[in-house]
SERO-4910 file (N, C-alpha, C, O; in steps of 0.05 Angstrom, whole numbers):
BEGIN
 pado doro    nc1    nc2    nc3   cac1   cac2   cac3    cc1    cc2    cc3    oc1    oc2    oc3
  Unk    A   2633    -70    576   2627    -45    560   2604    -51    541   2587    -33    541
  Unk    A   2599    -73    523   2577    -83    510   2556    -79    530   2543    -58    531
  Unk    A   2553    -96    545   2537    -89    567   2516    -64    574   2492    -62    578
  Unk    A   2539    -44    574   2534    -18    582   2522     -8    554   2507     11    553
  Unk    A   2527    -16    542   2533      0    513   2492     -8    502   2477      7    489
  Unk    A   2485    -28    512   2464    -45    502   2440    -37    517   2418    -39    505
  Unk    A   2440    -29    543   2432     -9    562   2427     16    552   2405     27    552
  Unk    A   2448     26    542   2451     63    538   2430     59    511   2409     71    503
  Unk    A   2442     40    503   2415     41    465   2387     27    473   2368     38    462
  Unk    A   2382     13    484   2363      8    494   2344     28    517   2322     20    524
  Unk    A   2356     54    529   2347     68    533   2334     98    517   2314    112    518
  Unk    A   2362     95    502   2350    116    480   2327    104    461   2308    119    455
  Unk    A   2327     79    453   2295     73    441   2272     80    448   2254     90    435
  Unk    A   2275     68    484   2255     72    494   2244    105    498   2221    112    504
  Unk    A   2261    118    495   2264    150    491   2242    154    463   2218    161    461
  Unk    A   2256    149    451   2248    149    420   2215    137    423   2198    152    414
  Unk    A   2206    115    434   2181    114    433   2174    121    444   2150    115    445
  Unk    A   2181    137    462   2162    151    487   2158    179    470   2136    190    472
  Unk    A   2174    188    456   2172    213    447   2153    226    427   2141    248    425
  Unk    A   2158    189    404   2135    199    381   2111    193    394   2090    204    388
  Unk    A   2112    175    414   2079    173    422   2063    200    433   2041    210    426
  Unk    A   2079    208    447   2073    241    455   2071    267    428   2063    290    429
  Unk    A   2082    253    405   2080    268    381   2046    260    363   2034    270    343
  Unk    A   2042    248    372   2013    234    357   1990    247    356   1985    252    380
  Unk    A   1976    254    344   1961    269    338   1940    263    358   1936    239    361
  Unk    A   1926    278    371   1903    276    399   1879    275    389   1870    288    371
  Unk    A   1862    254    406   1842    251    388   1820    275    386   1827    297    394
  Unk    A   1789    273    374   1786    301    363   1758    293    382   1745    272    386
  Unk    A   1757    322    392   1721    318    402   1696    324    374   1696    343    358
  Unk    A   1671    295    376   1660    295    362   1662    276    329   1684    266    327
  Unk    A   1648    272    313   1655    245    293   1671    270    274   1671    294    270
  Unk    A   1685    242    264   1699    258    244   1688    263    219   1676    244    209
  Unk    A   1690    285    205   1669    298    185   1677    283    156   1699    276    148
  Unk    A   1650    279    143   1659    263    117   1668    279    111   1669    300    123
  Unk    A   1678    275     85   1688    287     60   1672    301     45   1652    289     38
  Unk    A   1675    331     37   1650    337     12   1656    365     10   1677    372     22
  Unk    A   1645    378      1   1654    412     -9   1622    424      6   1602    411     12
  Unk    A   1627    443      9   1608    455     21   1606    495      9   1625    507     -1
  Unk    A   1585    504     13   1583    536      8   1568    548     22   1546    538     28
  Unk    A   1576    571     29   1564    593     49   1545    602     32   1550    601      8
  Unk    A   1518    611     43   1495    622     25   1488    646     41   1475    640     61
  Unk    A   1491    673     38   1491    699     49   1469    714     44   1468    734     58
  Unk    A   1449    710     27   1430    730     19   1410    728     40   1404    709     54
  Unk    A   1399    758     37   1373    752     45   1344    740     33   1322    745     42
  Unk    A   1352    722      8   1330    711     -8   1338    694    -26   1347    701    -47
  Unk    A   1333    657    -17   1346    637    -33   1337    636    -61   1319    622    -70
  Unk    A   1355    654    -75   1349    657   -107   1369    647   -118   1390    658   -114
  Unk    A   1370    620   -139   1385    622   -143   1389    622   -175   1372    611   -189
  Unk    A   1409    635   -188   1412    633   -217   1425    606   -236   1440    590   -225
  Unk    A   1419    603   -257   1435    581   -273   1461    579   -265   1469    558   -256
  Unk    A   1484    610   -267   1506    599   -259   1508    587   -232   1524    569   -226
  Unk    A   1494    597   -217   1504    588   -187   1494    561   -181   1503    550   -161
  Unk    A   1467    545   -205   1465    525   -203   1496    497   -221   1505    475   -222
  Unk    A   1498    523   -230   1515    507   -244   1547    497   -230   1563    478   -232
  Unk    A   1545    524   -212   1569    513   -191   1566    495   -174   1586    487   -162
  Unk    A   1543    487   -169   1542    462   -145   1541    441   -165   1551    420   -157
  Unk    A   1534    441   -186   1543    405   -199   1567    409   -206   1581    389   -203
  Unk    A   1580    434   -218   1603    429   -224   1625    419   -201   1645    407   -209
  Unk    A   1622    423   -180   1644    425   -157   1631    406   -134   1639    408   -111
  Unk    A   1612    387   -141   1598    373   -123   1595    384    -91   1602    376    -69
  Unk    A   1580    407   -101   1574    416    -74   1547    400    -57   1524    402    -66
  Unk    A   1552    386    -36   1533    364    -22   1525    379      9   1512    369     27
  Unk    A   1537    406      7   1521    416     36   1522    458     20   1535    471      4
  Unk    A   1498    462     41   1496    490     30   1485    508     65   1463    508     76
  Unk    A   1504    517     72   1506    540     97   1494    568     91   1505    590     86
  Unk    A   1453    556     96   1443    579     84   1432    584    118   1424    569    136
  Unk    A   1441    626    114   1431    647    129   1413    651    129   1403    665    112
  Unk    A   1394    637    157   1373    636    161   1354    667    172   1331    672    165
  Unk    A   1370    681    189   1364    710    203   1391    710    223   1402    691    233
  Unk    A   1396    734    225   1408    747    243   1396    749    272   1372    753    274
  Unk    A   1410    748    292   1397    758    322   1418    782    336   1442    779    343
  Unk    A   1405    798    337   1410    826    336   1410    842    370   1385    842    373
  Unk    A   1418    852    389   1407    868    408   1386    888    399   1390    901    379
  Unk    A   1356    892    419   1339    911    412   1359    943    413   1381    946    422
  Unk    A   1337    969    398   1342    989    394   1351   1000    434   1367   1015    445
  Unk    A   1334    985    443   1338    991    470   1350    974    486   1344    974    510
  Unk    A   1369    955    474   1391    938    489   1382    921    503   1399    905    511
  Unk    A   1352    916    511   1342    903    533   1338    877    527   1334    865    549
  Unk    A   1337    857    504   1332    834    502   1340    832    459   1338    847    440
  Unk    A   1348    810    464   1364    798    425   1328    799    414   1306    798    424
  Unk    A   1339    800    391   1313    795    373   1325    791    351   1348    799    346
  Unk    A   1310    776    332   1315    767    300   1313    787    285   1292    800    286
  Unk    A   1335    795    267   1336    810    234   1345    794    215   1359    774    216
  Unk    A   1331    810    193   1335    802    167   1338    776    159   1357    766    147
  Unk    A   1314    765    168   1304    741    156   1294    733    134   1278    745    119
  Unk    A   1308    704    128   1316    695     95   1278    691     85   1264    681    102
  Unk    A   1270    696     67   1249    692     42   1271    666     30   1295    663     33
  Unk    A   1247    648     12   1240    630      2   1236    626    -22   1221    607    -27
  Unk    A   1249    643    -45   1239    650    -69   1244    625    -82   1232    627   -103
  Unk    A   1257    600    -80   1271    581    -92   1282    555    -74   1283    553    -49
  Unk    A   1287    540    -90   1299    515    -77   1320    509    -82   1331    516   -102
  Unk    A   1334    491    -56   1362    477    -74   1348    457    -77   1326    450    -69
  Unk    A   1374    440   -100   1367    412   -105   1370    387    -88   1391    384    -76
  Unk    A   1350    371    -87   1346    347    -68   1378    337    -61   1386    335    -38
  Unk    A   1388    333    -76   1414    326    -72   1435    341    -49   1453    327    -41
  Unk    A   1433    362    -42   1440    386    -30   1421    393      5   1399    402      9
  Unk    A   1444    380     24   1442    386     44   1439    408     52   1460    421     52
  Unk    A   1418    421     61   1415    447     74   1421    456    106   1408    445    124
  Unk    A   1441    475    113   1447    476    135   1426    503    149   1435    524    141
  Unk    A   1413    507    159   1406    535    178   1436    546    185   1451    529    197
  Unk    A   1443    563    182   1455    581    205   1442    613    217   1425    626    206
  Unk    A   1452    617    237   1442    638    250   1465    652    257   1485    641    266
  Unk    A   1462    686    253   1484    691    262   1483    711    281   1476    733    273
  Unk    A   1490    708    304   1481    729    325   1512    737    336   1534    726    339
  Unk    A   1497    770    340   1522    786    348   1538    784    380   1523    773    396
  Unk    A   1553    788    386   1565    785    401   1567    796    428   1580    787    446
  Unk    A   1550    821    429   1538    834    451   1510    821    455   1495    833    470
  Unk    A   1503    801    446   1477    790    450   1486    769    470   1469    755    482
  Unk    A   1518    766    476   1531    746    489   1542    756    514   1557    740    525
  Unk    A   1536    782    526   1552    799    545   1529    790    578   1537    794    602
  Unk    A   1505    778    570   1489    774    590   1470    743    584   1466    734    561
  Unk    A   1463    734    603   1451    706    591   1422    727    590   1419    750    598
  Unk    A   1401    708    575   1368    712    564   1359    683    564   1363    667    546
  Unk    A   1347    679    585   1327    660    584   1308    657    560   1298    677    549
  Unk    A   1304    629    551   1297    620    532   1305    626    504   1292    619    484
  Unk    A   1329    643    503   1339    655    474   1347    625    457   1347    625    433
  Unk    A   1352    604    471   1369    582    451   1339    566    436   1335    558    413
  Unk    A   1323    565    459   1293    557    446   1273    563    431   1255    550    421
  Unk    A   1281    596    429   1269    612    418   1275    607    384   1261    602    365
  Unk    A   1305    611    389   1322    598    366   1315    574    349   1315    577    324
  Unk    A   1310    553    360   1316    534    356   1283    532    343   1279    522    321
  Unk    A   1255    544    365   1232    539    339   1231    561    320   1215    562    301
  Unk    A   1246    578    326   1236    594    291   1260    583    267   1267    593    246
  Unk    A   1265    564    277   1281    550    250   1262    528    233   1257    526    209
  Unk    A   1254    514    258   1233    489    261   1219    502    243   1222    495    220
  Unk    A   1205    518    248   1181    533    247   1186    548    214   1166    551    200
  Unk    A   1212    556    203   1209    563    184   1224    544    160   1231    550    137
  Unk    A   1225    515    178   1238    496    158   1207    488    149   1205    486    124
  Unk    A   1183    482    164   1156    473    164   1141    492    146   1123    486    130
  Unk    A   1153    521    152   1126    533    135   1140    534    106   1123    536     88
  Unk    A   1166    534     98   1174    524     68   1186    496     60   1207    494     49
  Unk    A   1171    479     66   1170    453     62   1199    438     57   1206    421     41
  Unk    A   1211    454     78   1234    447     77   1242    418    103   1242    419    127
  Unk    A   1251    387     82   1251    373    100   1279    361    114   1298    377    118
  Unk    A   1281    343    119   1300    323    134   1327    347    140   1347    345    126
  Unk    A   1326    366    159   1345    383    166   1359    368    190   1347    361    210
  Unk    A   1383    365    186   1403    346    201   1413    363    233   1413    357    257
  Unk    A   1421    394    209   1446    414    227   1432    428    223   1415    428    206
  Unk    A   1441    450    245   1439    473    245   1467    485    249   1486    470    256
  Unk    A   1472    517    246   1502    531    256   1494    546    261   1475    556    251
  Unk    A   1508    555    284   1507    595    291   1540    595    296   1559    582    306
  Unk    A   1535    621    283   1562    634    275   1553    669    296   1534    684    297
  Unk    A   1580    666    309   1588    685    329   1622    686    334   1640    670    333
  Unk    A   1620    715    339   1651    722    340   1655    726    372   1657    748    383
  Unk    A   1657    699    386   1655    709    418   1683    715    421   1701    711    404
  Unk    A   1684    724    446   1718    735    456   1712    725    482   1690    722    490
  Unk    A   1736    720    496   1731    718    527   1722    731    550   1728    725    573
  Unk    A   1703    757    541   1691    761    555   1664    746    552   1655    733    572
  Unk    A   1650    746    530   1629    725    521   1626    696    520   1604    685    516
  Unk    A   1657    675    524   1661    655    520   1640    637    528   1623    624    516
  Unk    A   1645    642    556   1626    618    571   1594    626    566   1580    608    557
  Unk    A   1588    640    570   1556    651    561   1552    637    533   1531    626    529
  Unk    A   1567    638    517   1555    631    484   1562    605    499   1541    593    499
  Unk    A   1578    592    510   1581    565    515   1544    550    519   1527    539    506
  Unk    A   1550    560    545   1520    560    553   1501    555    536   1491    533    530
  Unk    A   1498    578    527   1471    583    497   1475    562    476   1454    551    468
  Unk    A   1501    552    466   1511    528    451   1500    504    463   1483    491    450
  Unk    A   1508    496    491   1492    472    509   1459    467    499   1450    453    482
  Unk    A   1447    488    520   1417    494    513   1411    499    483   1389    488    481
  Unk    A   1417    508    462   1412    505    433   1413    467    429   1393    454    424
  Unk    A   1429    459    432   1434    435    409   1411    419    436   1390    410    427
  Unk    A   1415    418    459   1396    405    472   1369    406    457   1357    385    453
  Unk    A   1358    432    447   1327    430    439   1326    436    410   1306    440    397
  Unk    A   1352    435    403   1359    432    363   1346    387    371   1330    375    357
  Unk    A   1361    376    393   1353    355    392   1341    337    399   1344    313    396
  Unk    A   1315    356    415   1291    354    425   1277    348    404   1268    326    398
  Unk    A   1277    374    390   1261    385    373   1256    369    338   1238    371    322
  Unk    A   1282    355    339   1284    349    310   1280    316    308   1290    303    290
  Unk    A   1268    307    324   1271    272    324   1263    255    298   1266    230    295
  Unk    A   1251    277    279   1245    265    254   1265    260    231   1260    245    212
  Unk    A   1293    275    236   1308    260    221   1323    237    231   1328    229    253
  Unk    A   1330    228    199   1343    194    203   1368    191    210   1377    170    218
  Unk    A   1385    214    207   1413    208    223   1417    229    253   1403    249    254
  Unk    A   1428    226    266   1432    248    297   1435    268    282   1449    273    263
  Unk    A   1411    286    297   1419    317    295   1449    331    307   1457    323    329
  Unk    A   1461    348    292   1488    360    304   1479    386    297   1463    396    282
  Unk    A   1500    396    319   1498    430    322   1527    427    307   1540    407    301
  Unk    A   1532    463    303   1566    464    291   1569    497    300   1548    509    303
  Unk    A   1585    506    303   1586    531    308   1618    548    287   1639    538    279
  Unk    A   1611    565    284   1637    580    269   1669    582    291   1667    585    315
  Unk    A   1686    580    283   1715    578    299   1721    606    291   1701    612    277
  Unk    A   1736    628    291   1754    651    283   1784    640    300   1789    629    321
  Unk    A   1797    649    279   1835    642    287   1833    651    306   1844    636    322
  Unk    A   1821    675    319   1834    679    349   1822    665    374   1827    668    397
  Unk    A   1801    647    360   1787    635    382   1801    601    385   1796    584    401
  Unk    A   1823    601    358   1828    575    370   1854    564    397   1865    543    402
  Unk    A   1855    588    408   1864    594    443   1859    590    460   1873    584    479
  Unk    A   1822    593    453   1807    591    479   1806    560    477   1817    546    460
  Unk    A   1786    547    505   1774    515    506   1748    516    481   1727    529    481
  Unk    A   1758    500    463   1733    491    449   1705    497    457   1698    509    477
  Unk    A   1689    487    440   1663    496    450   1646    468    450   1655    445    445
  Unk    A   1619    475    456   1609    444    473   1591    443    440   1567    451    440
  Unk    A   1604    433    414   1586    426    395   1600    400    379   1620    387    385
  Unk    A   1583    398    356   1587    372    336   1624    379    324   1644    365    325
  Unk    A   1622    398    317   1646    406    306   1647    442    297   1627    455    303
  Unk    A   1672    457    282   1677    478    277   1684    490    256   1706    490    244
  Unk    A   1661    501    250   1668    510    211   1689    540    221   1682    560    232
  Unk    A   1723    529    209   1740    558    207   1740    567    193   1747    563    170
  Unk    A   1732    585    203   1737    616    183   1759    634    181   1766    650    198
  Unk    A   1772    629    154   1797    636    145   1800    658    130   1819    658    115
  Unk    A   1780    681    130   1790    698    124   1780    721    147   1774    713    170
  Unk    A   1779    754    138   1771    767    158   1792    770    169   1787    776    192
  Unk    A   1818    768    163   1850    753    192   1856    785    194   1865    789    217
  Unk    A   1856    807    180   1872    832    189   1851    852    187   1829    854    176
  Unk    A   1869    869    203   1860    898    207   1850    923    194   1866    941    190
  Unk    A   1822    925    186   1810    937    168   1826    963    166   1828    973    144
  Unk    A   1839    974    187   1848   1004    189   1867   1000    172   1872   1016    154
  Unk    A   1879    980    177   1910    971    154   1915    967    130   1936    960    120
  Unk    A   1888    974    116   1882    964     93   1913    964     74   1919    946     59
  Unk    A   1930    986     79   1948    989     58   1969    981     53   1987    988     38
  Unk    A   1965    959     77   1992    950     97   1987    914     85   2000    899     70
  Unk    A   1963    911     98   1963    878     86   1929    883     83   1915    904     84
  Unk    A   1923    852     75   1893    854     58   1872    848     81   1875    826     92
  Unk    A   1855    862     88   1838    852    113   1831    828    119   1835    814    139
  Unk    A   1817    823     89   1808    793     87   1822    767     90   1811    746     98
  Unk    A   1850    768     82   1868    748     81   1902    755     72   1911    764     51
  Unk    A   1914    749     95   1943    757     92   1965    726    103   1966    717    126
  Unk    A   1974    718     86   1982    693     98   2004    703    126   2003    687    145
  Unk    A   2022    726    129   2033    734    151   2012    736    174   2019    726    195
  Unk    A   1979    748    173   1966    747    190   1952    719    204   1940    719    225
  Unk    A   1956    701    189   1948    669    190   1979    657    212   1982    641    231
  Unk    A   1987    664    205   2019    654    209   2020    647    236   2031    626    242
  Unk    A   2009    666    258   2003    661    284   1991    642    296   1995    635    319
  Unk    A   1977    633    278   1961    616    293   1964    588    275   1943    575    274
  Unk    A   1977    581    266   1988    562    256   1994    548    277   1986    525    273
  Unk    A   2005    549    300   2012    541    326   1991    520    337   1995    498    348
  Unk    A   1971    532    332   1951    528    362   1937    498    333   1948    477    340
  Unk    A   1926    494    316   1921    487    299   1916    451    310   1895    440    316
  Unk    A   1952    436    310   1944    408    312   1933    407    335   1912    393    335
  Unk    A   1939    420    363   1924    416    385   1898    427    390   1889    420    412
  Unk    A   1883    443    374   1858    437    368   1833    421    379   1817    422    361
  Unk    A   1825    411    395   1815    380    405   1794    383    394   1779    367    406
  Unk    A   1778    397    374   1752    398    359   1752    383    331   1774    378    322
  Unk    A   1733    376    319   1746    361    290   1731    399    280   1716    415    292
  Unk    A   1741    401    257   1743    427    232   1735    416    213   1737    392    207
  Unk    A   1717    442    193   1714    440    173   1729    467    157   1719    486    168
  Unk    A   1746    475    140   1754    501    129   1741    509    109   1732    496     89
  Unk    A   1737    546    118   1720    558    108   1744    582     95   1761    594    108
  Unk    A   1738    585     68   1759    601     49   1739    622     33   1717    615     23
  Unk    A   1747    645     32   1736    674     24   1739    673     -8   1760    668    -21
  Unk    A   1715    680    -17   1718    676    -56   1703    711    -50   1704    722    -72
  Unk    A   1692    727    -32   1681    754    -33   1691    771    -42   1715    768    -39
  Unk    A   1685    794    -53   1693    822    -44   1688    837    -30   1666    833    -20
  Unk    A   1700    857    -21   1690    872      9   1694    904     -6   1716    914     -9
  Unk    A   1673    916    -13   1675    945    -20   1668    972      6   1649    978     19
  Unk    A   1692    981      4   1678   1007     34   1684   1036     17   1691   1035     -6
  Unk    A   1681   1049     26   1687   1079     29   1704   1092     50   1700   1095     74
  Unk    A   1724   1099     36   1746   1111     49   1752   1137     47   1764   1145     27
  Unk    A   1743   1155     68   1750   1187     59   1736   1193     32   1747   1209     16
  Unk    A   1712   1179     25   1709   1192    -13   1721   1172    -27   1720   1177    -51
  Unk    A   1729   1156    -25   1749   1127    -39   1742   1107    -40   1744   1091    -22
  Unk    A   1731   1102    -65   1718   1069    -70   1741   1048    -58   1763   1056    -67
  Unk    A   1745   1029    -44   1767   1015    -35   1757    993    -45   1733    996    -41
  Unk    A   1763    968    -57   1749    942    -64   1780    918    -50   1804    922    -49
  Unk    A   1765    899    -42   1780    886    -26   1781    853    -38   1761    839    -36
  Unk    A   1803    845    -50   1788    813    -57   1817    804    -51   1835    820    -46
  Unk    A   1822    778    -51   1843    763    -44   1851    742    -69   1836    725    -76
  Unk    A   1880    749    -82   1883    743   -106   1884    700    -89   1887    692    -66
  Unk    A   1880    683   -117   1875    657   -112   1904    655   -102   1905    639    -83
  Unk    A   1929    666   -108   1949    653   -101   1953    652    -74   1963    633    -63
  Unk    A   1943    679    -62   1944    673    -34   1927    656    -12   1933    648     11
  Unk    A   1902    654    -26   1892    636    -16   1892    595    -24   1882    575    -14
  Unk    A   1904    601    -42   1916    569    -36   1946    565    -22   1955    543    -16
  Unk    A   1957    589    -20   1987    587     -2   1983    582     18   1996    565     29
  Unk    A   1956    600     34   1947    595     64   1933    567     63   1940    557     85
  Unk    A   1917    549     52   1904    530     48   1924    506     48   1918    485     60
  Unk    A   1945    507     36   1971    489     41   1989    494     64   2005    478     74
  Unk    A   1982    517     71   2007    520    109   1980    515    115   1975    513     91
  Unk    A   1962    511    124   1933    509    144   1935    477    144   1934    467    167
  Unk    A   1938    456    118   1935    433    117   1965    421    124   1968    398    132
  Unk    A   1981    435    121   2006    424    130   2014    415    159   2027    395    166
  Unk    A   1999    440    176   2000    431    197   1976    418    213   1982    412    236
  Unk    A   1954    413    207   1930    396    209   1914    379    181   1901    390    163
  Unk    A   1919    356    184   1911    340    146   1887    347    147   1876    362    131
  Unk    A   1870    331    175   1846    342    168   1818    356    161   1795    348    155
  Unk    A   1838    396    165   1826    408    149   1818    404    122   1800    417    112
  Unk    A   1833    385    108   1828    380     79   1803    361     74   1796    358     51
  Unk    A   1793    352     89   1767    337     93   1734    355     74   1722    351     52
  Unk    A   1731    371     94   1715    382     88   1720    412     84   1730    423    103
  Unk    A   1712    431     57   1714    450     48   1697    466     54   1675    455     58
  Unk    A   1695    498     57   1674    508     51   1681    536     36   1704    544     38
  Unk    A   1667    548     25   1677    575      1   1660    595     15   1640    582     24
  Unk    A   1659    628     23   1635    638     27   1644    665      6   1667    674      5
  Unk    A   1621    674    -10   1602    653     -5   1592    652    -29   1600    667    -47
  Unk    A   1572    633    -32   1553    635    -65   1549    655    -75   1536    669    -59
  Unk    A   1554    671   -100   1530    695   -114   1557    694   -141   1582    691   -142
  Unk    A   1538    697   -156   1549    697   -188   1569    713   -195   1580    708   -216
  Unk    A   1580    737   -179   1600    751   -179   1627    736   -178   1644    733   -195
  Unk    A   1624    726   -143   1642    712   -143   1656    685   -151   1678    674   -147
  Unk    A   1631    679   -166   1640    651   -182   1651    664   -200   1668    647   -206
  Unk    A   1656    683   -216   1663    700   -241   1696    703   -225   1716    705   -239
  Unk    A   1697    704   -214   1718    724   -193   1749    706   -206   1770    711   -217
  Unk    A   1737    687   -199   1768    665   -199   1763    637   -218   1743    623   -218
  Unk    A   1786    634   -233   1786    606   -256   1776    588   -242   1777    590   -217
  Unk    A   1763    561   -257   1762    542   -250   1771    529   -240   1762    509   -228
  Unk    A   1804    543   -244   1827    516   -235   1833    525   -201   1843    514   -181
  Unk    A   1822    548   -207   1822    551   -166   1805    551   -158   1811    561   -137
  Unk    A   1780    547   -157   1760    530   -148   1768    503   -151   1763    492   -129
  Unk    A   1780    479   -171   1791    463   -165   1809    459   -138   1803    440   -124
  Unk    A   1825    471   -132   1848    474   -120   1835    488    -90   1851    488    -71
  Unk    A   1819    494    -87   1805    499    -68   1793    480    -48   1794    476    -24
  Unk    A   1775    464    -80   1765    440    -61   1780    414    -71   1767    394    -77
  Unk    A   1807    416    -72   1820    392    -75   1819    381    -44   1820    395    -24
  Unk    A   1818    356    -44   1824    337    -13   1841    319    -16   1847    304      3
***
């Protein structure tokens, strides 16, 4: 009976390590992202004021996700073209990594366009050169694809970072591409880049306004909490400091997300993946929203 007995426990161990090994976290496509706080830059004109300089020393902000232009479908649907392209009124400080992003719509993704990722890729070149803007590492494009668009932006993602790393051989560390994640895209297969800035707000239903908050509802997060550790991309998290004003029937509606809920979601987000807590990002910069919320949640924001 010892015998047996030494067998039966000696099988259940081997149980036991077979099980947590299968519990282990999978490794991540692409390097894993340093540590550092980061901010979305939205305008159409890099201006920036005292306070907003004052928020990147205060909060050691070491990367800045500035909106380079939009790519848009023509009036006549027939081929993407660039809008609302960023002016130059100002600089960040040397210290302060500058990212390009681009953000192209999503019907620009319903058909492939020859040479659109190259096209891309020199009017960035081209307008990092004509504002003496140097040693650019990354670039991002931010797109809300769905599975009808998946593989096409896949595509366009391939061919982009290919001639983002043609094109850029003058800096001193590897150029990386990065592309934006949305919760409902973390379902689909990953995408073919460096890594995935998530974007954590935007989670509900504008029609619903009265029901939960468009921008951020931790019940609307809740879903996708699931998909999260299996992931196979490394993440960076991206958290909403905006307001969103519309018009409703005649009805000023203003939309902001009180701090409590956005550090409740920021602790279930890291609970179930640590290394969201790596790298931060806020969107986005402008003096409003630095006014918006205490210090101590901008602390608590970019705590790691």
């Amino acid at each position: 009976m010892r015998g047996e007995g030494f067998v039966i426990g000696l099988c259940m161990l081997v149980g036991l390590l077979m099980a947590t090994a299968c519990q282990e976290e999978a490794p991540r496509k692409g390097e894993p992202l340093e540590t550092g706080n980061a901010v979305y830059y939205w305008r159409t004109d890099l201006r920036l004021d005292s306070a907003e300089r004052a928020f990147l020393t205060q909060y050691n902000i070491n990367k800045v996700y500035c909106r380079y232009f939009d790519i848009v479908m023509s009036d006549d649907g027939s081929e993407p073209k660039p809008n609302a392209t960023m002016t130059f009124s100002d600089t960040l400080p040397d210290s302060i990594e500058i990212i390009p992003t681009v953000y192209i719509t999503e019907d620009c993704m319903h058909k492939e366009h020859t040479g659109l990722a190259e096209k891309l890729v020199k009017r960035i070149l081209q307008m990092n050169e004509t504002n003496d803007i140097k040693n650019v590492r990354e670039i991002q494009i931010d797109c809300d694809y769905t599975s009808k668009s998946r593989k096409i932006y896949y595509r366009f993602l391939e061919e982009t970072g290919k001639y983002w790393k043609q094109g850029n051989t003058g800096v001193q560390r590897h150029p990386r591409l990065s592309t934006t994640i949305r919760l409902h895209q973390l379902s689909m297969d990953a995408p073919p880049v460096d890594y995935g800035a998530l974007m954590i707000y935007n989670t509900g239903d504008p029609r619903k306004w009265q029901e939960r908050n468009p921008i951020l509802d931790y019940r609307d997060v809740y879903p996708y909490l699931k998909h999260l550790d299996k992931y196979p991309l490394q993440l960076a998290a991206a958290y909403p400091v905006f307001v969103w004003v519309r018009d409703i029937h005649g009805v000023r509606v203003e939309h902001f997300v009180e701090a409590e809920e956005i550090l409740k979601v920021k602790k279930a987000m890291e609970e179930e993946r640590k290394d969201l807590s790596r790298s931060i990002i806020t969107y986005h910069l402008d003096e409003d929203n630095l006014n918006r919320y205490k210090p101590e949640t901008y602390e608590e924001i970019y705590h790691h």
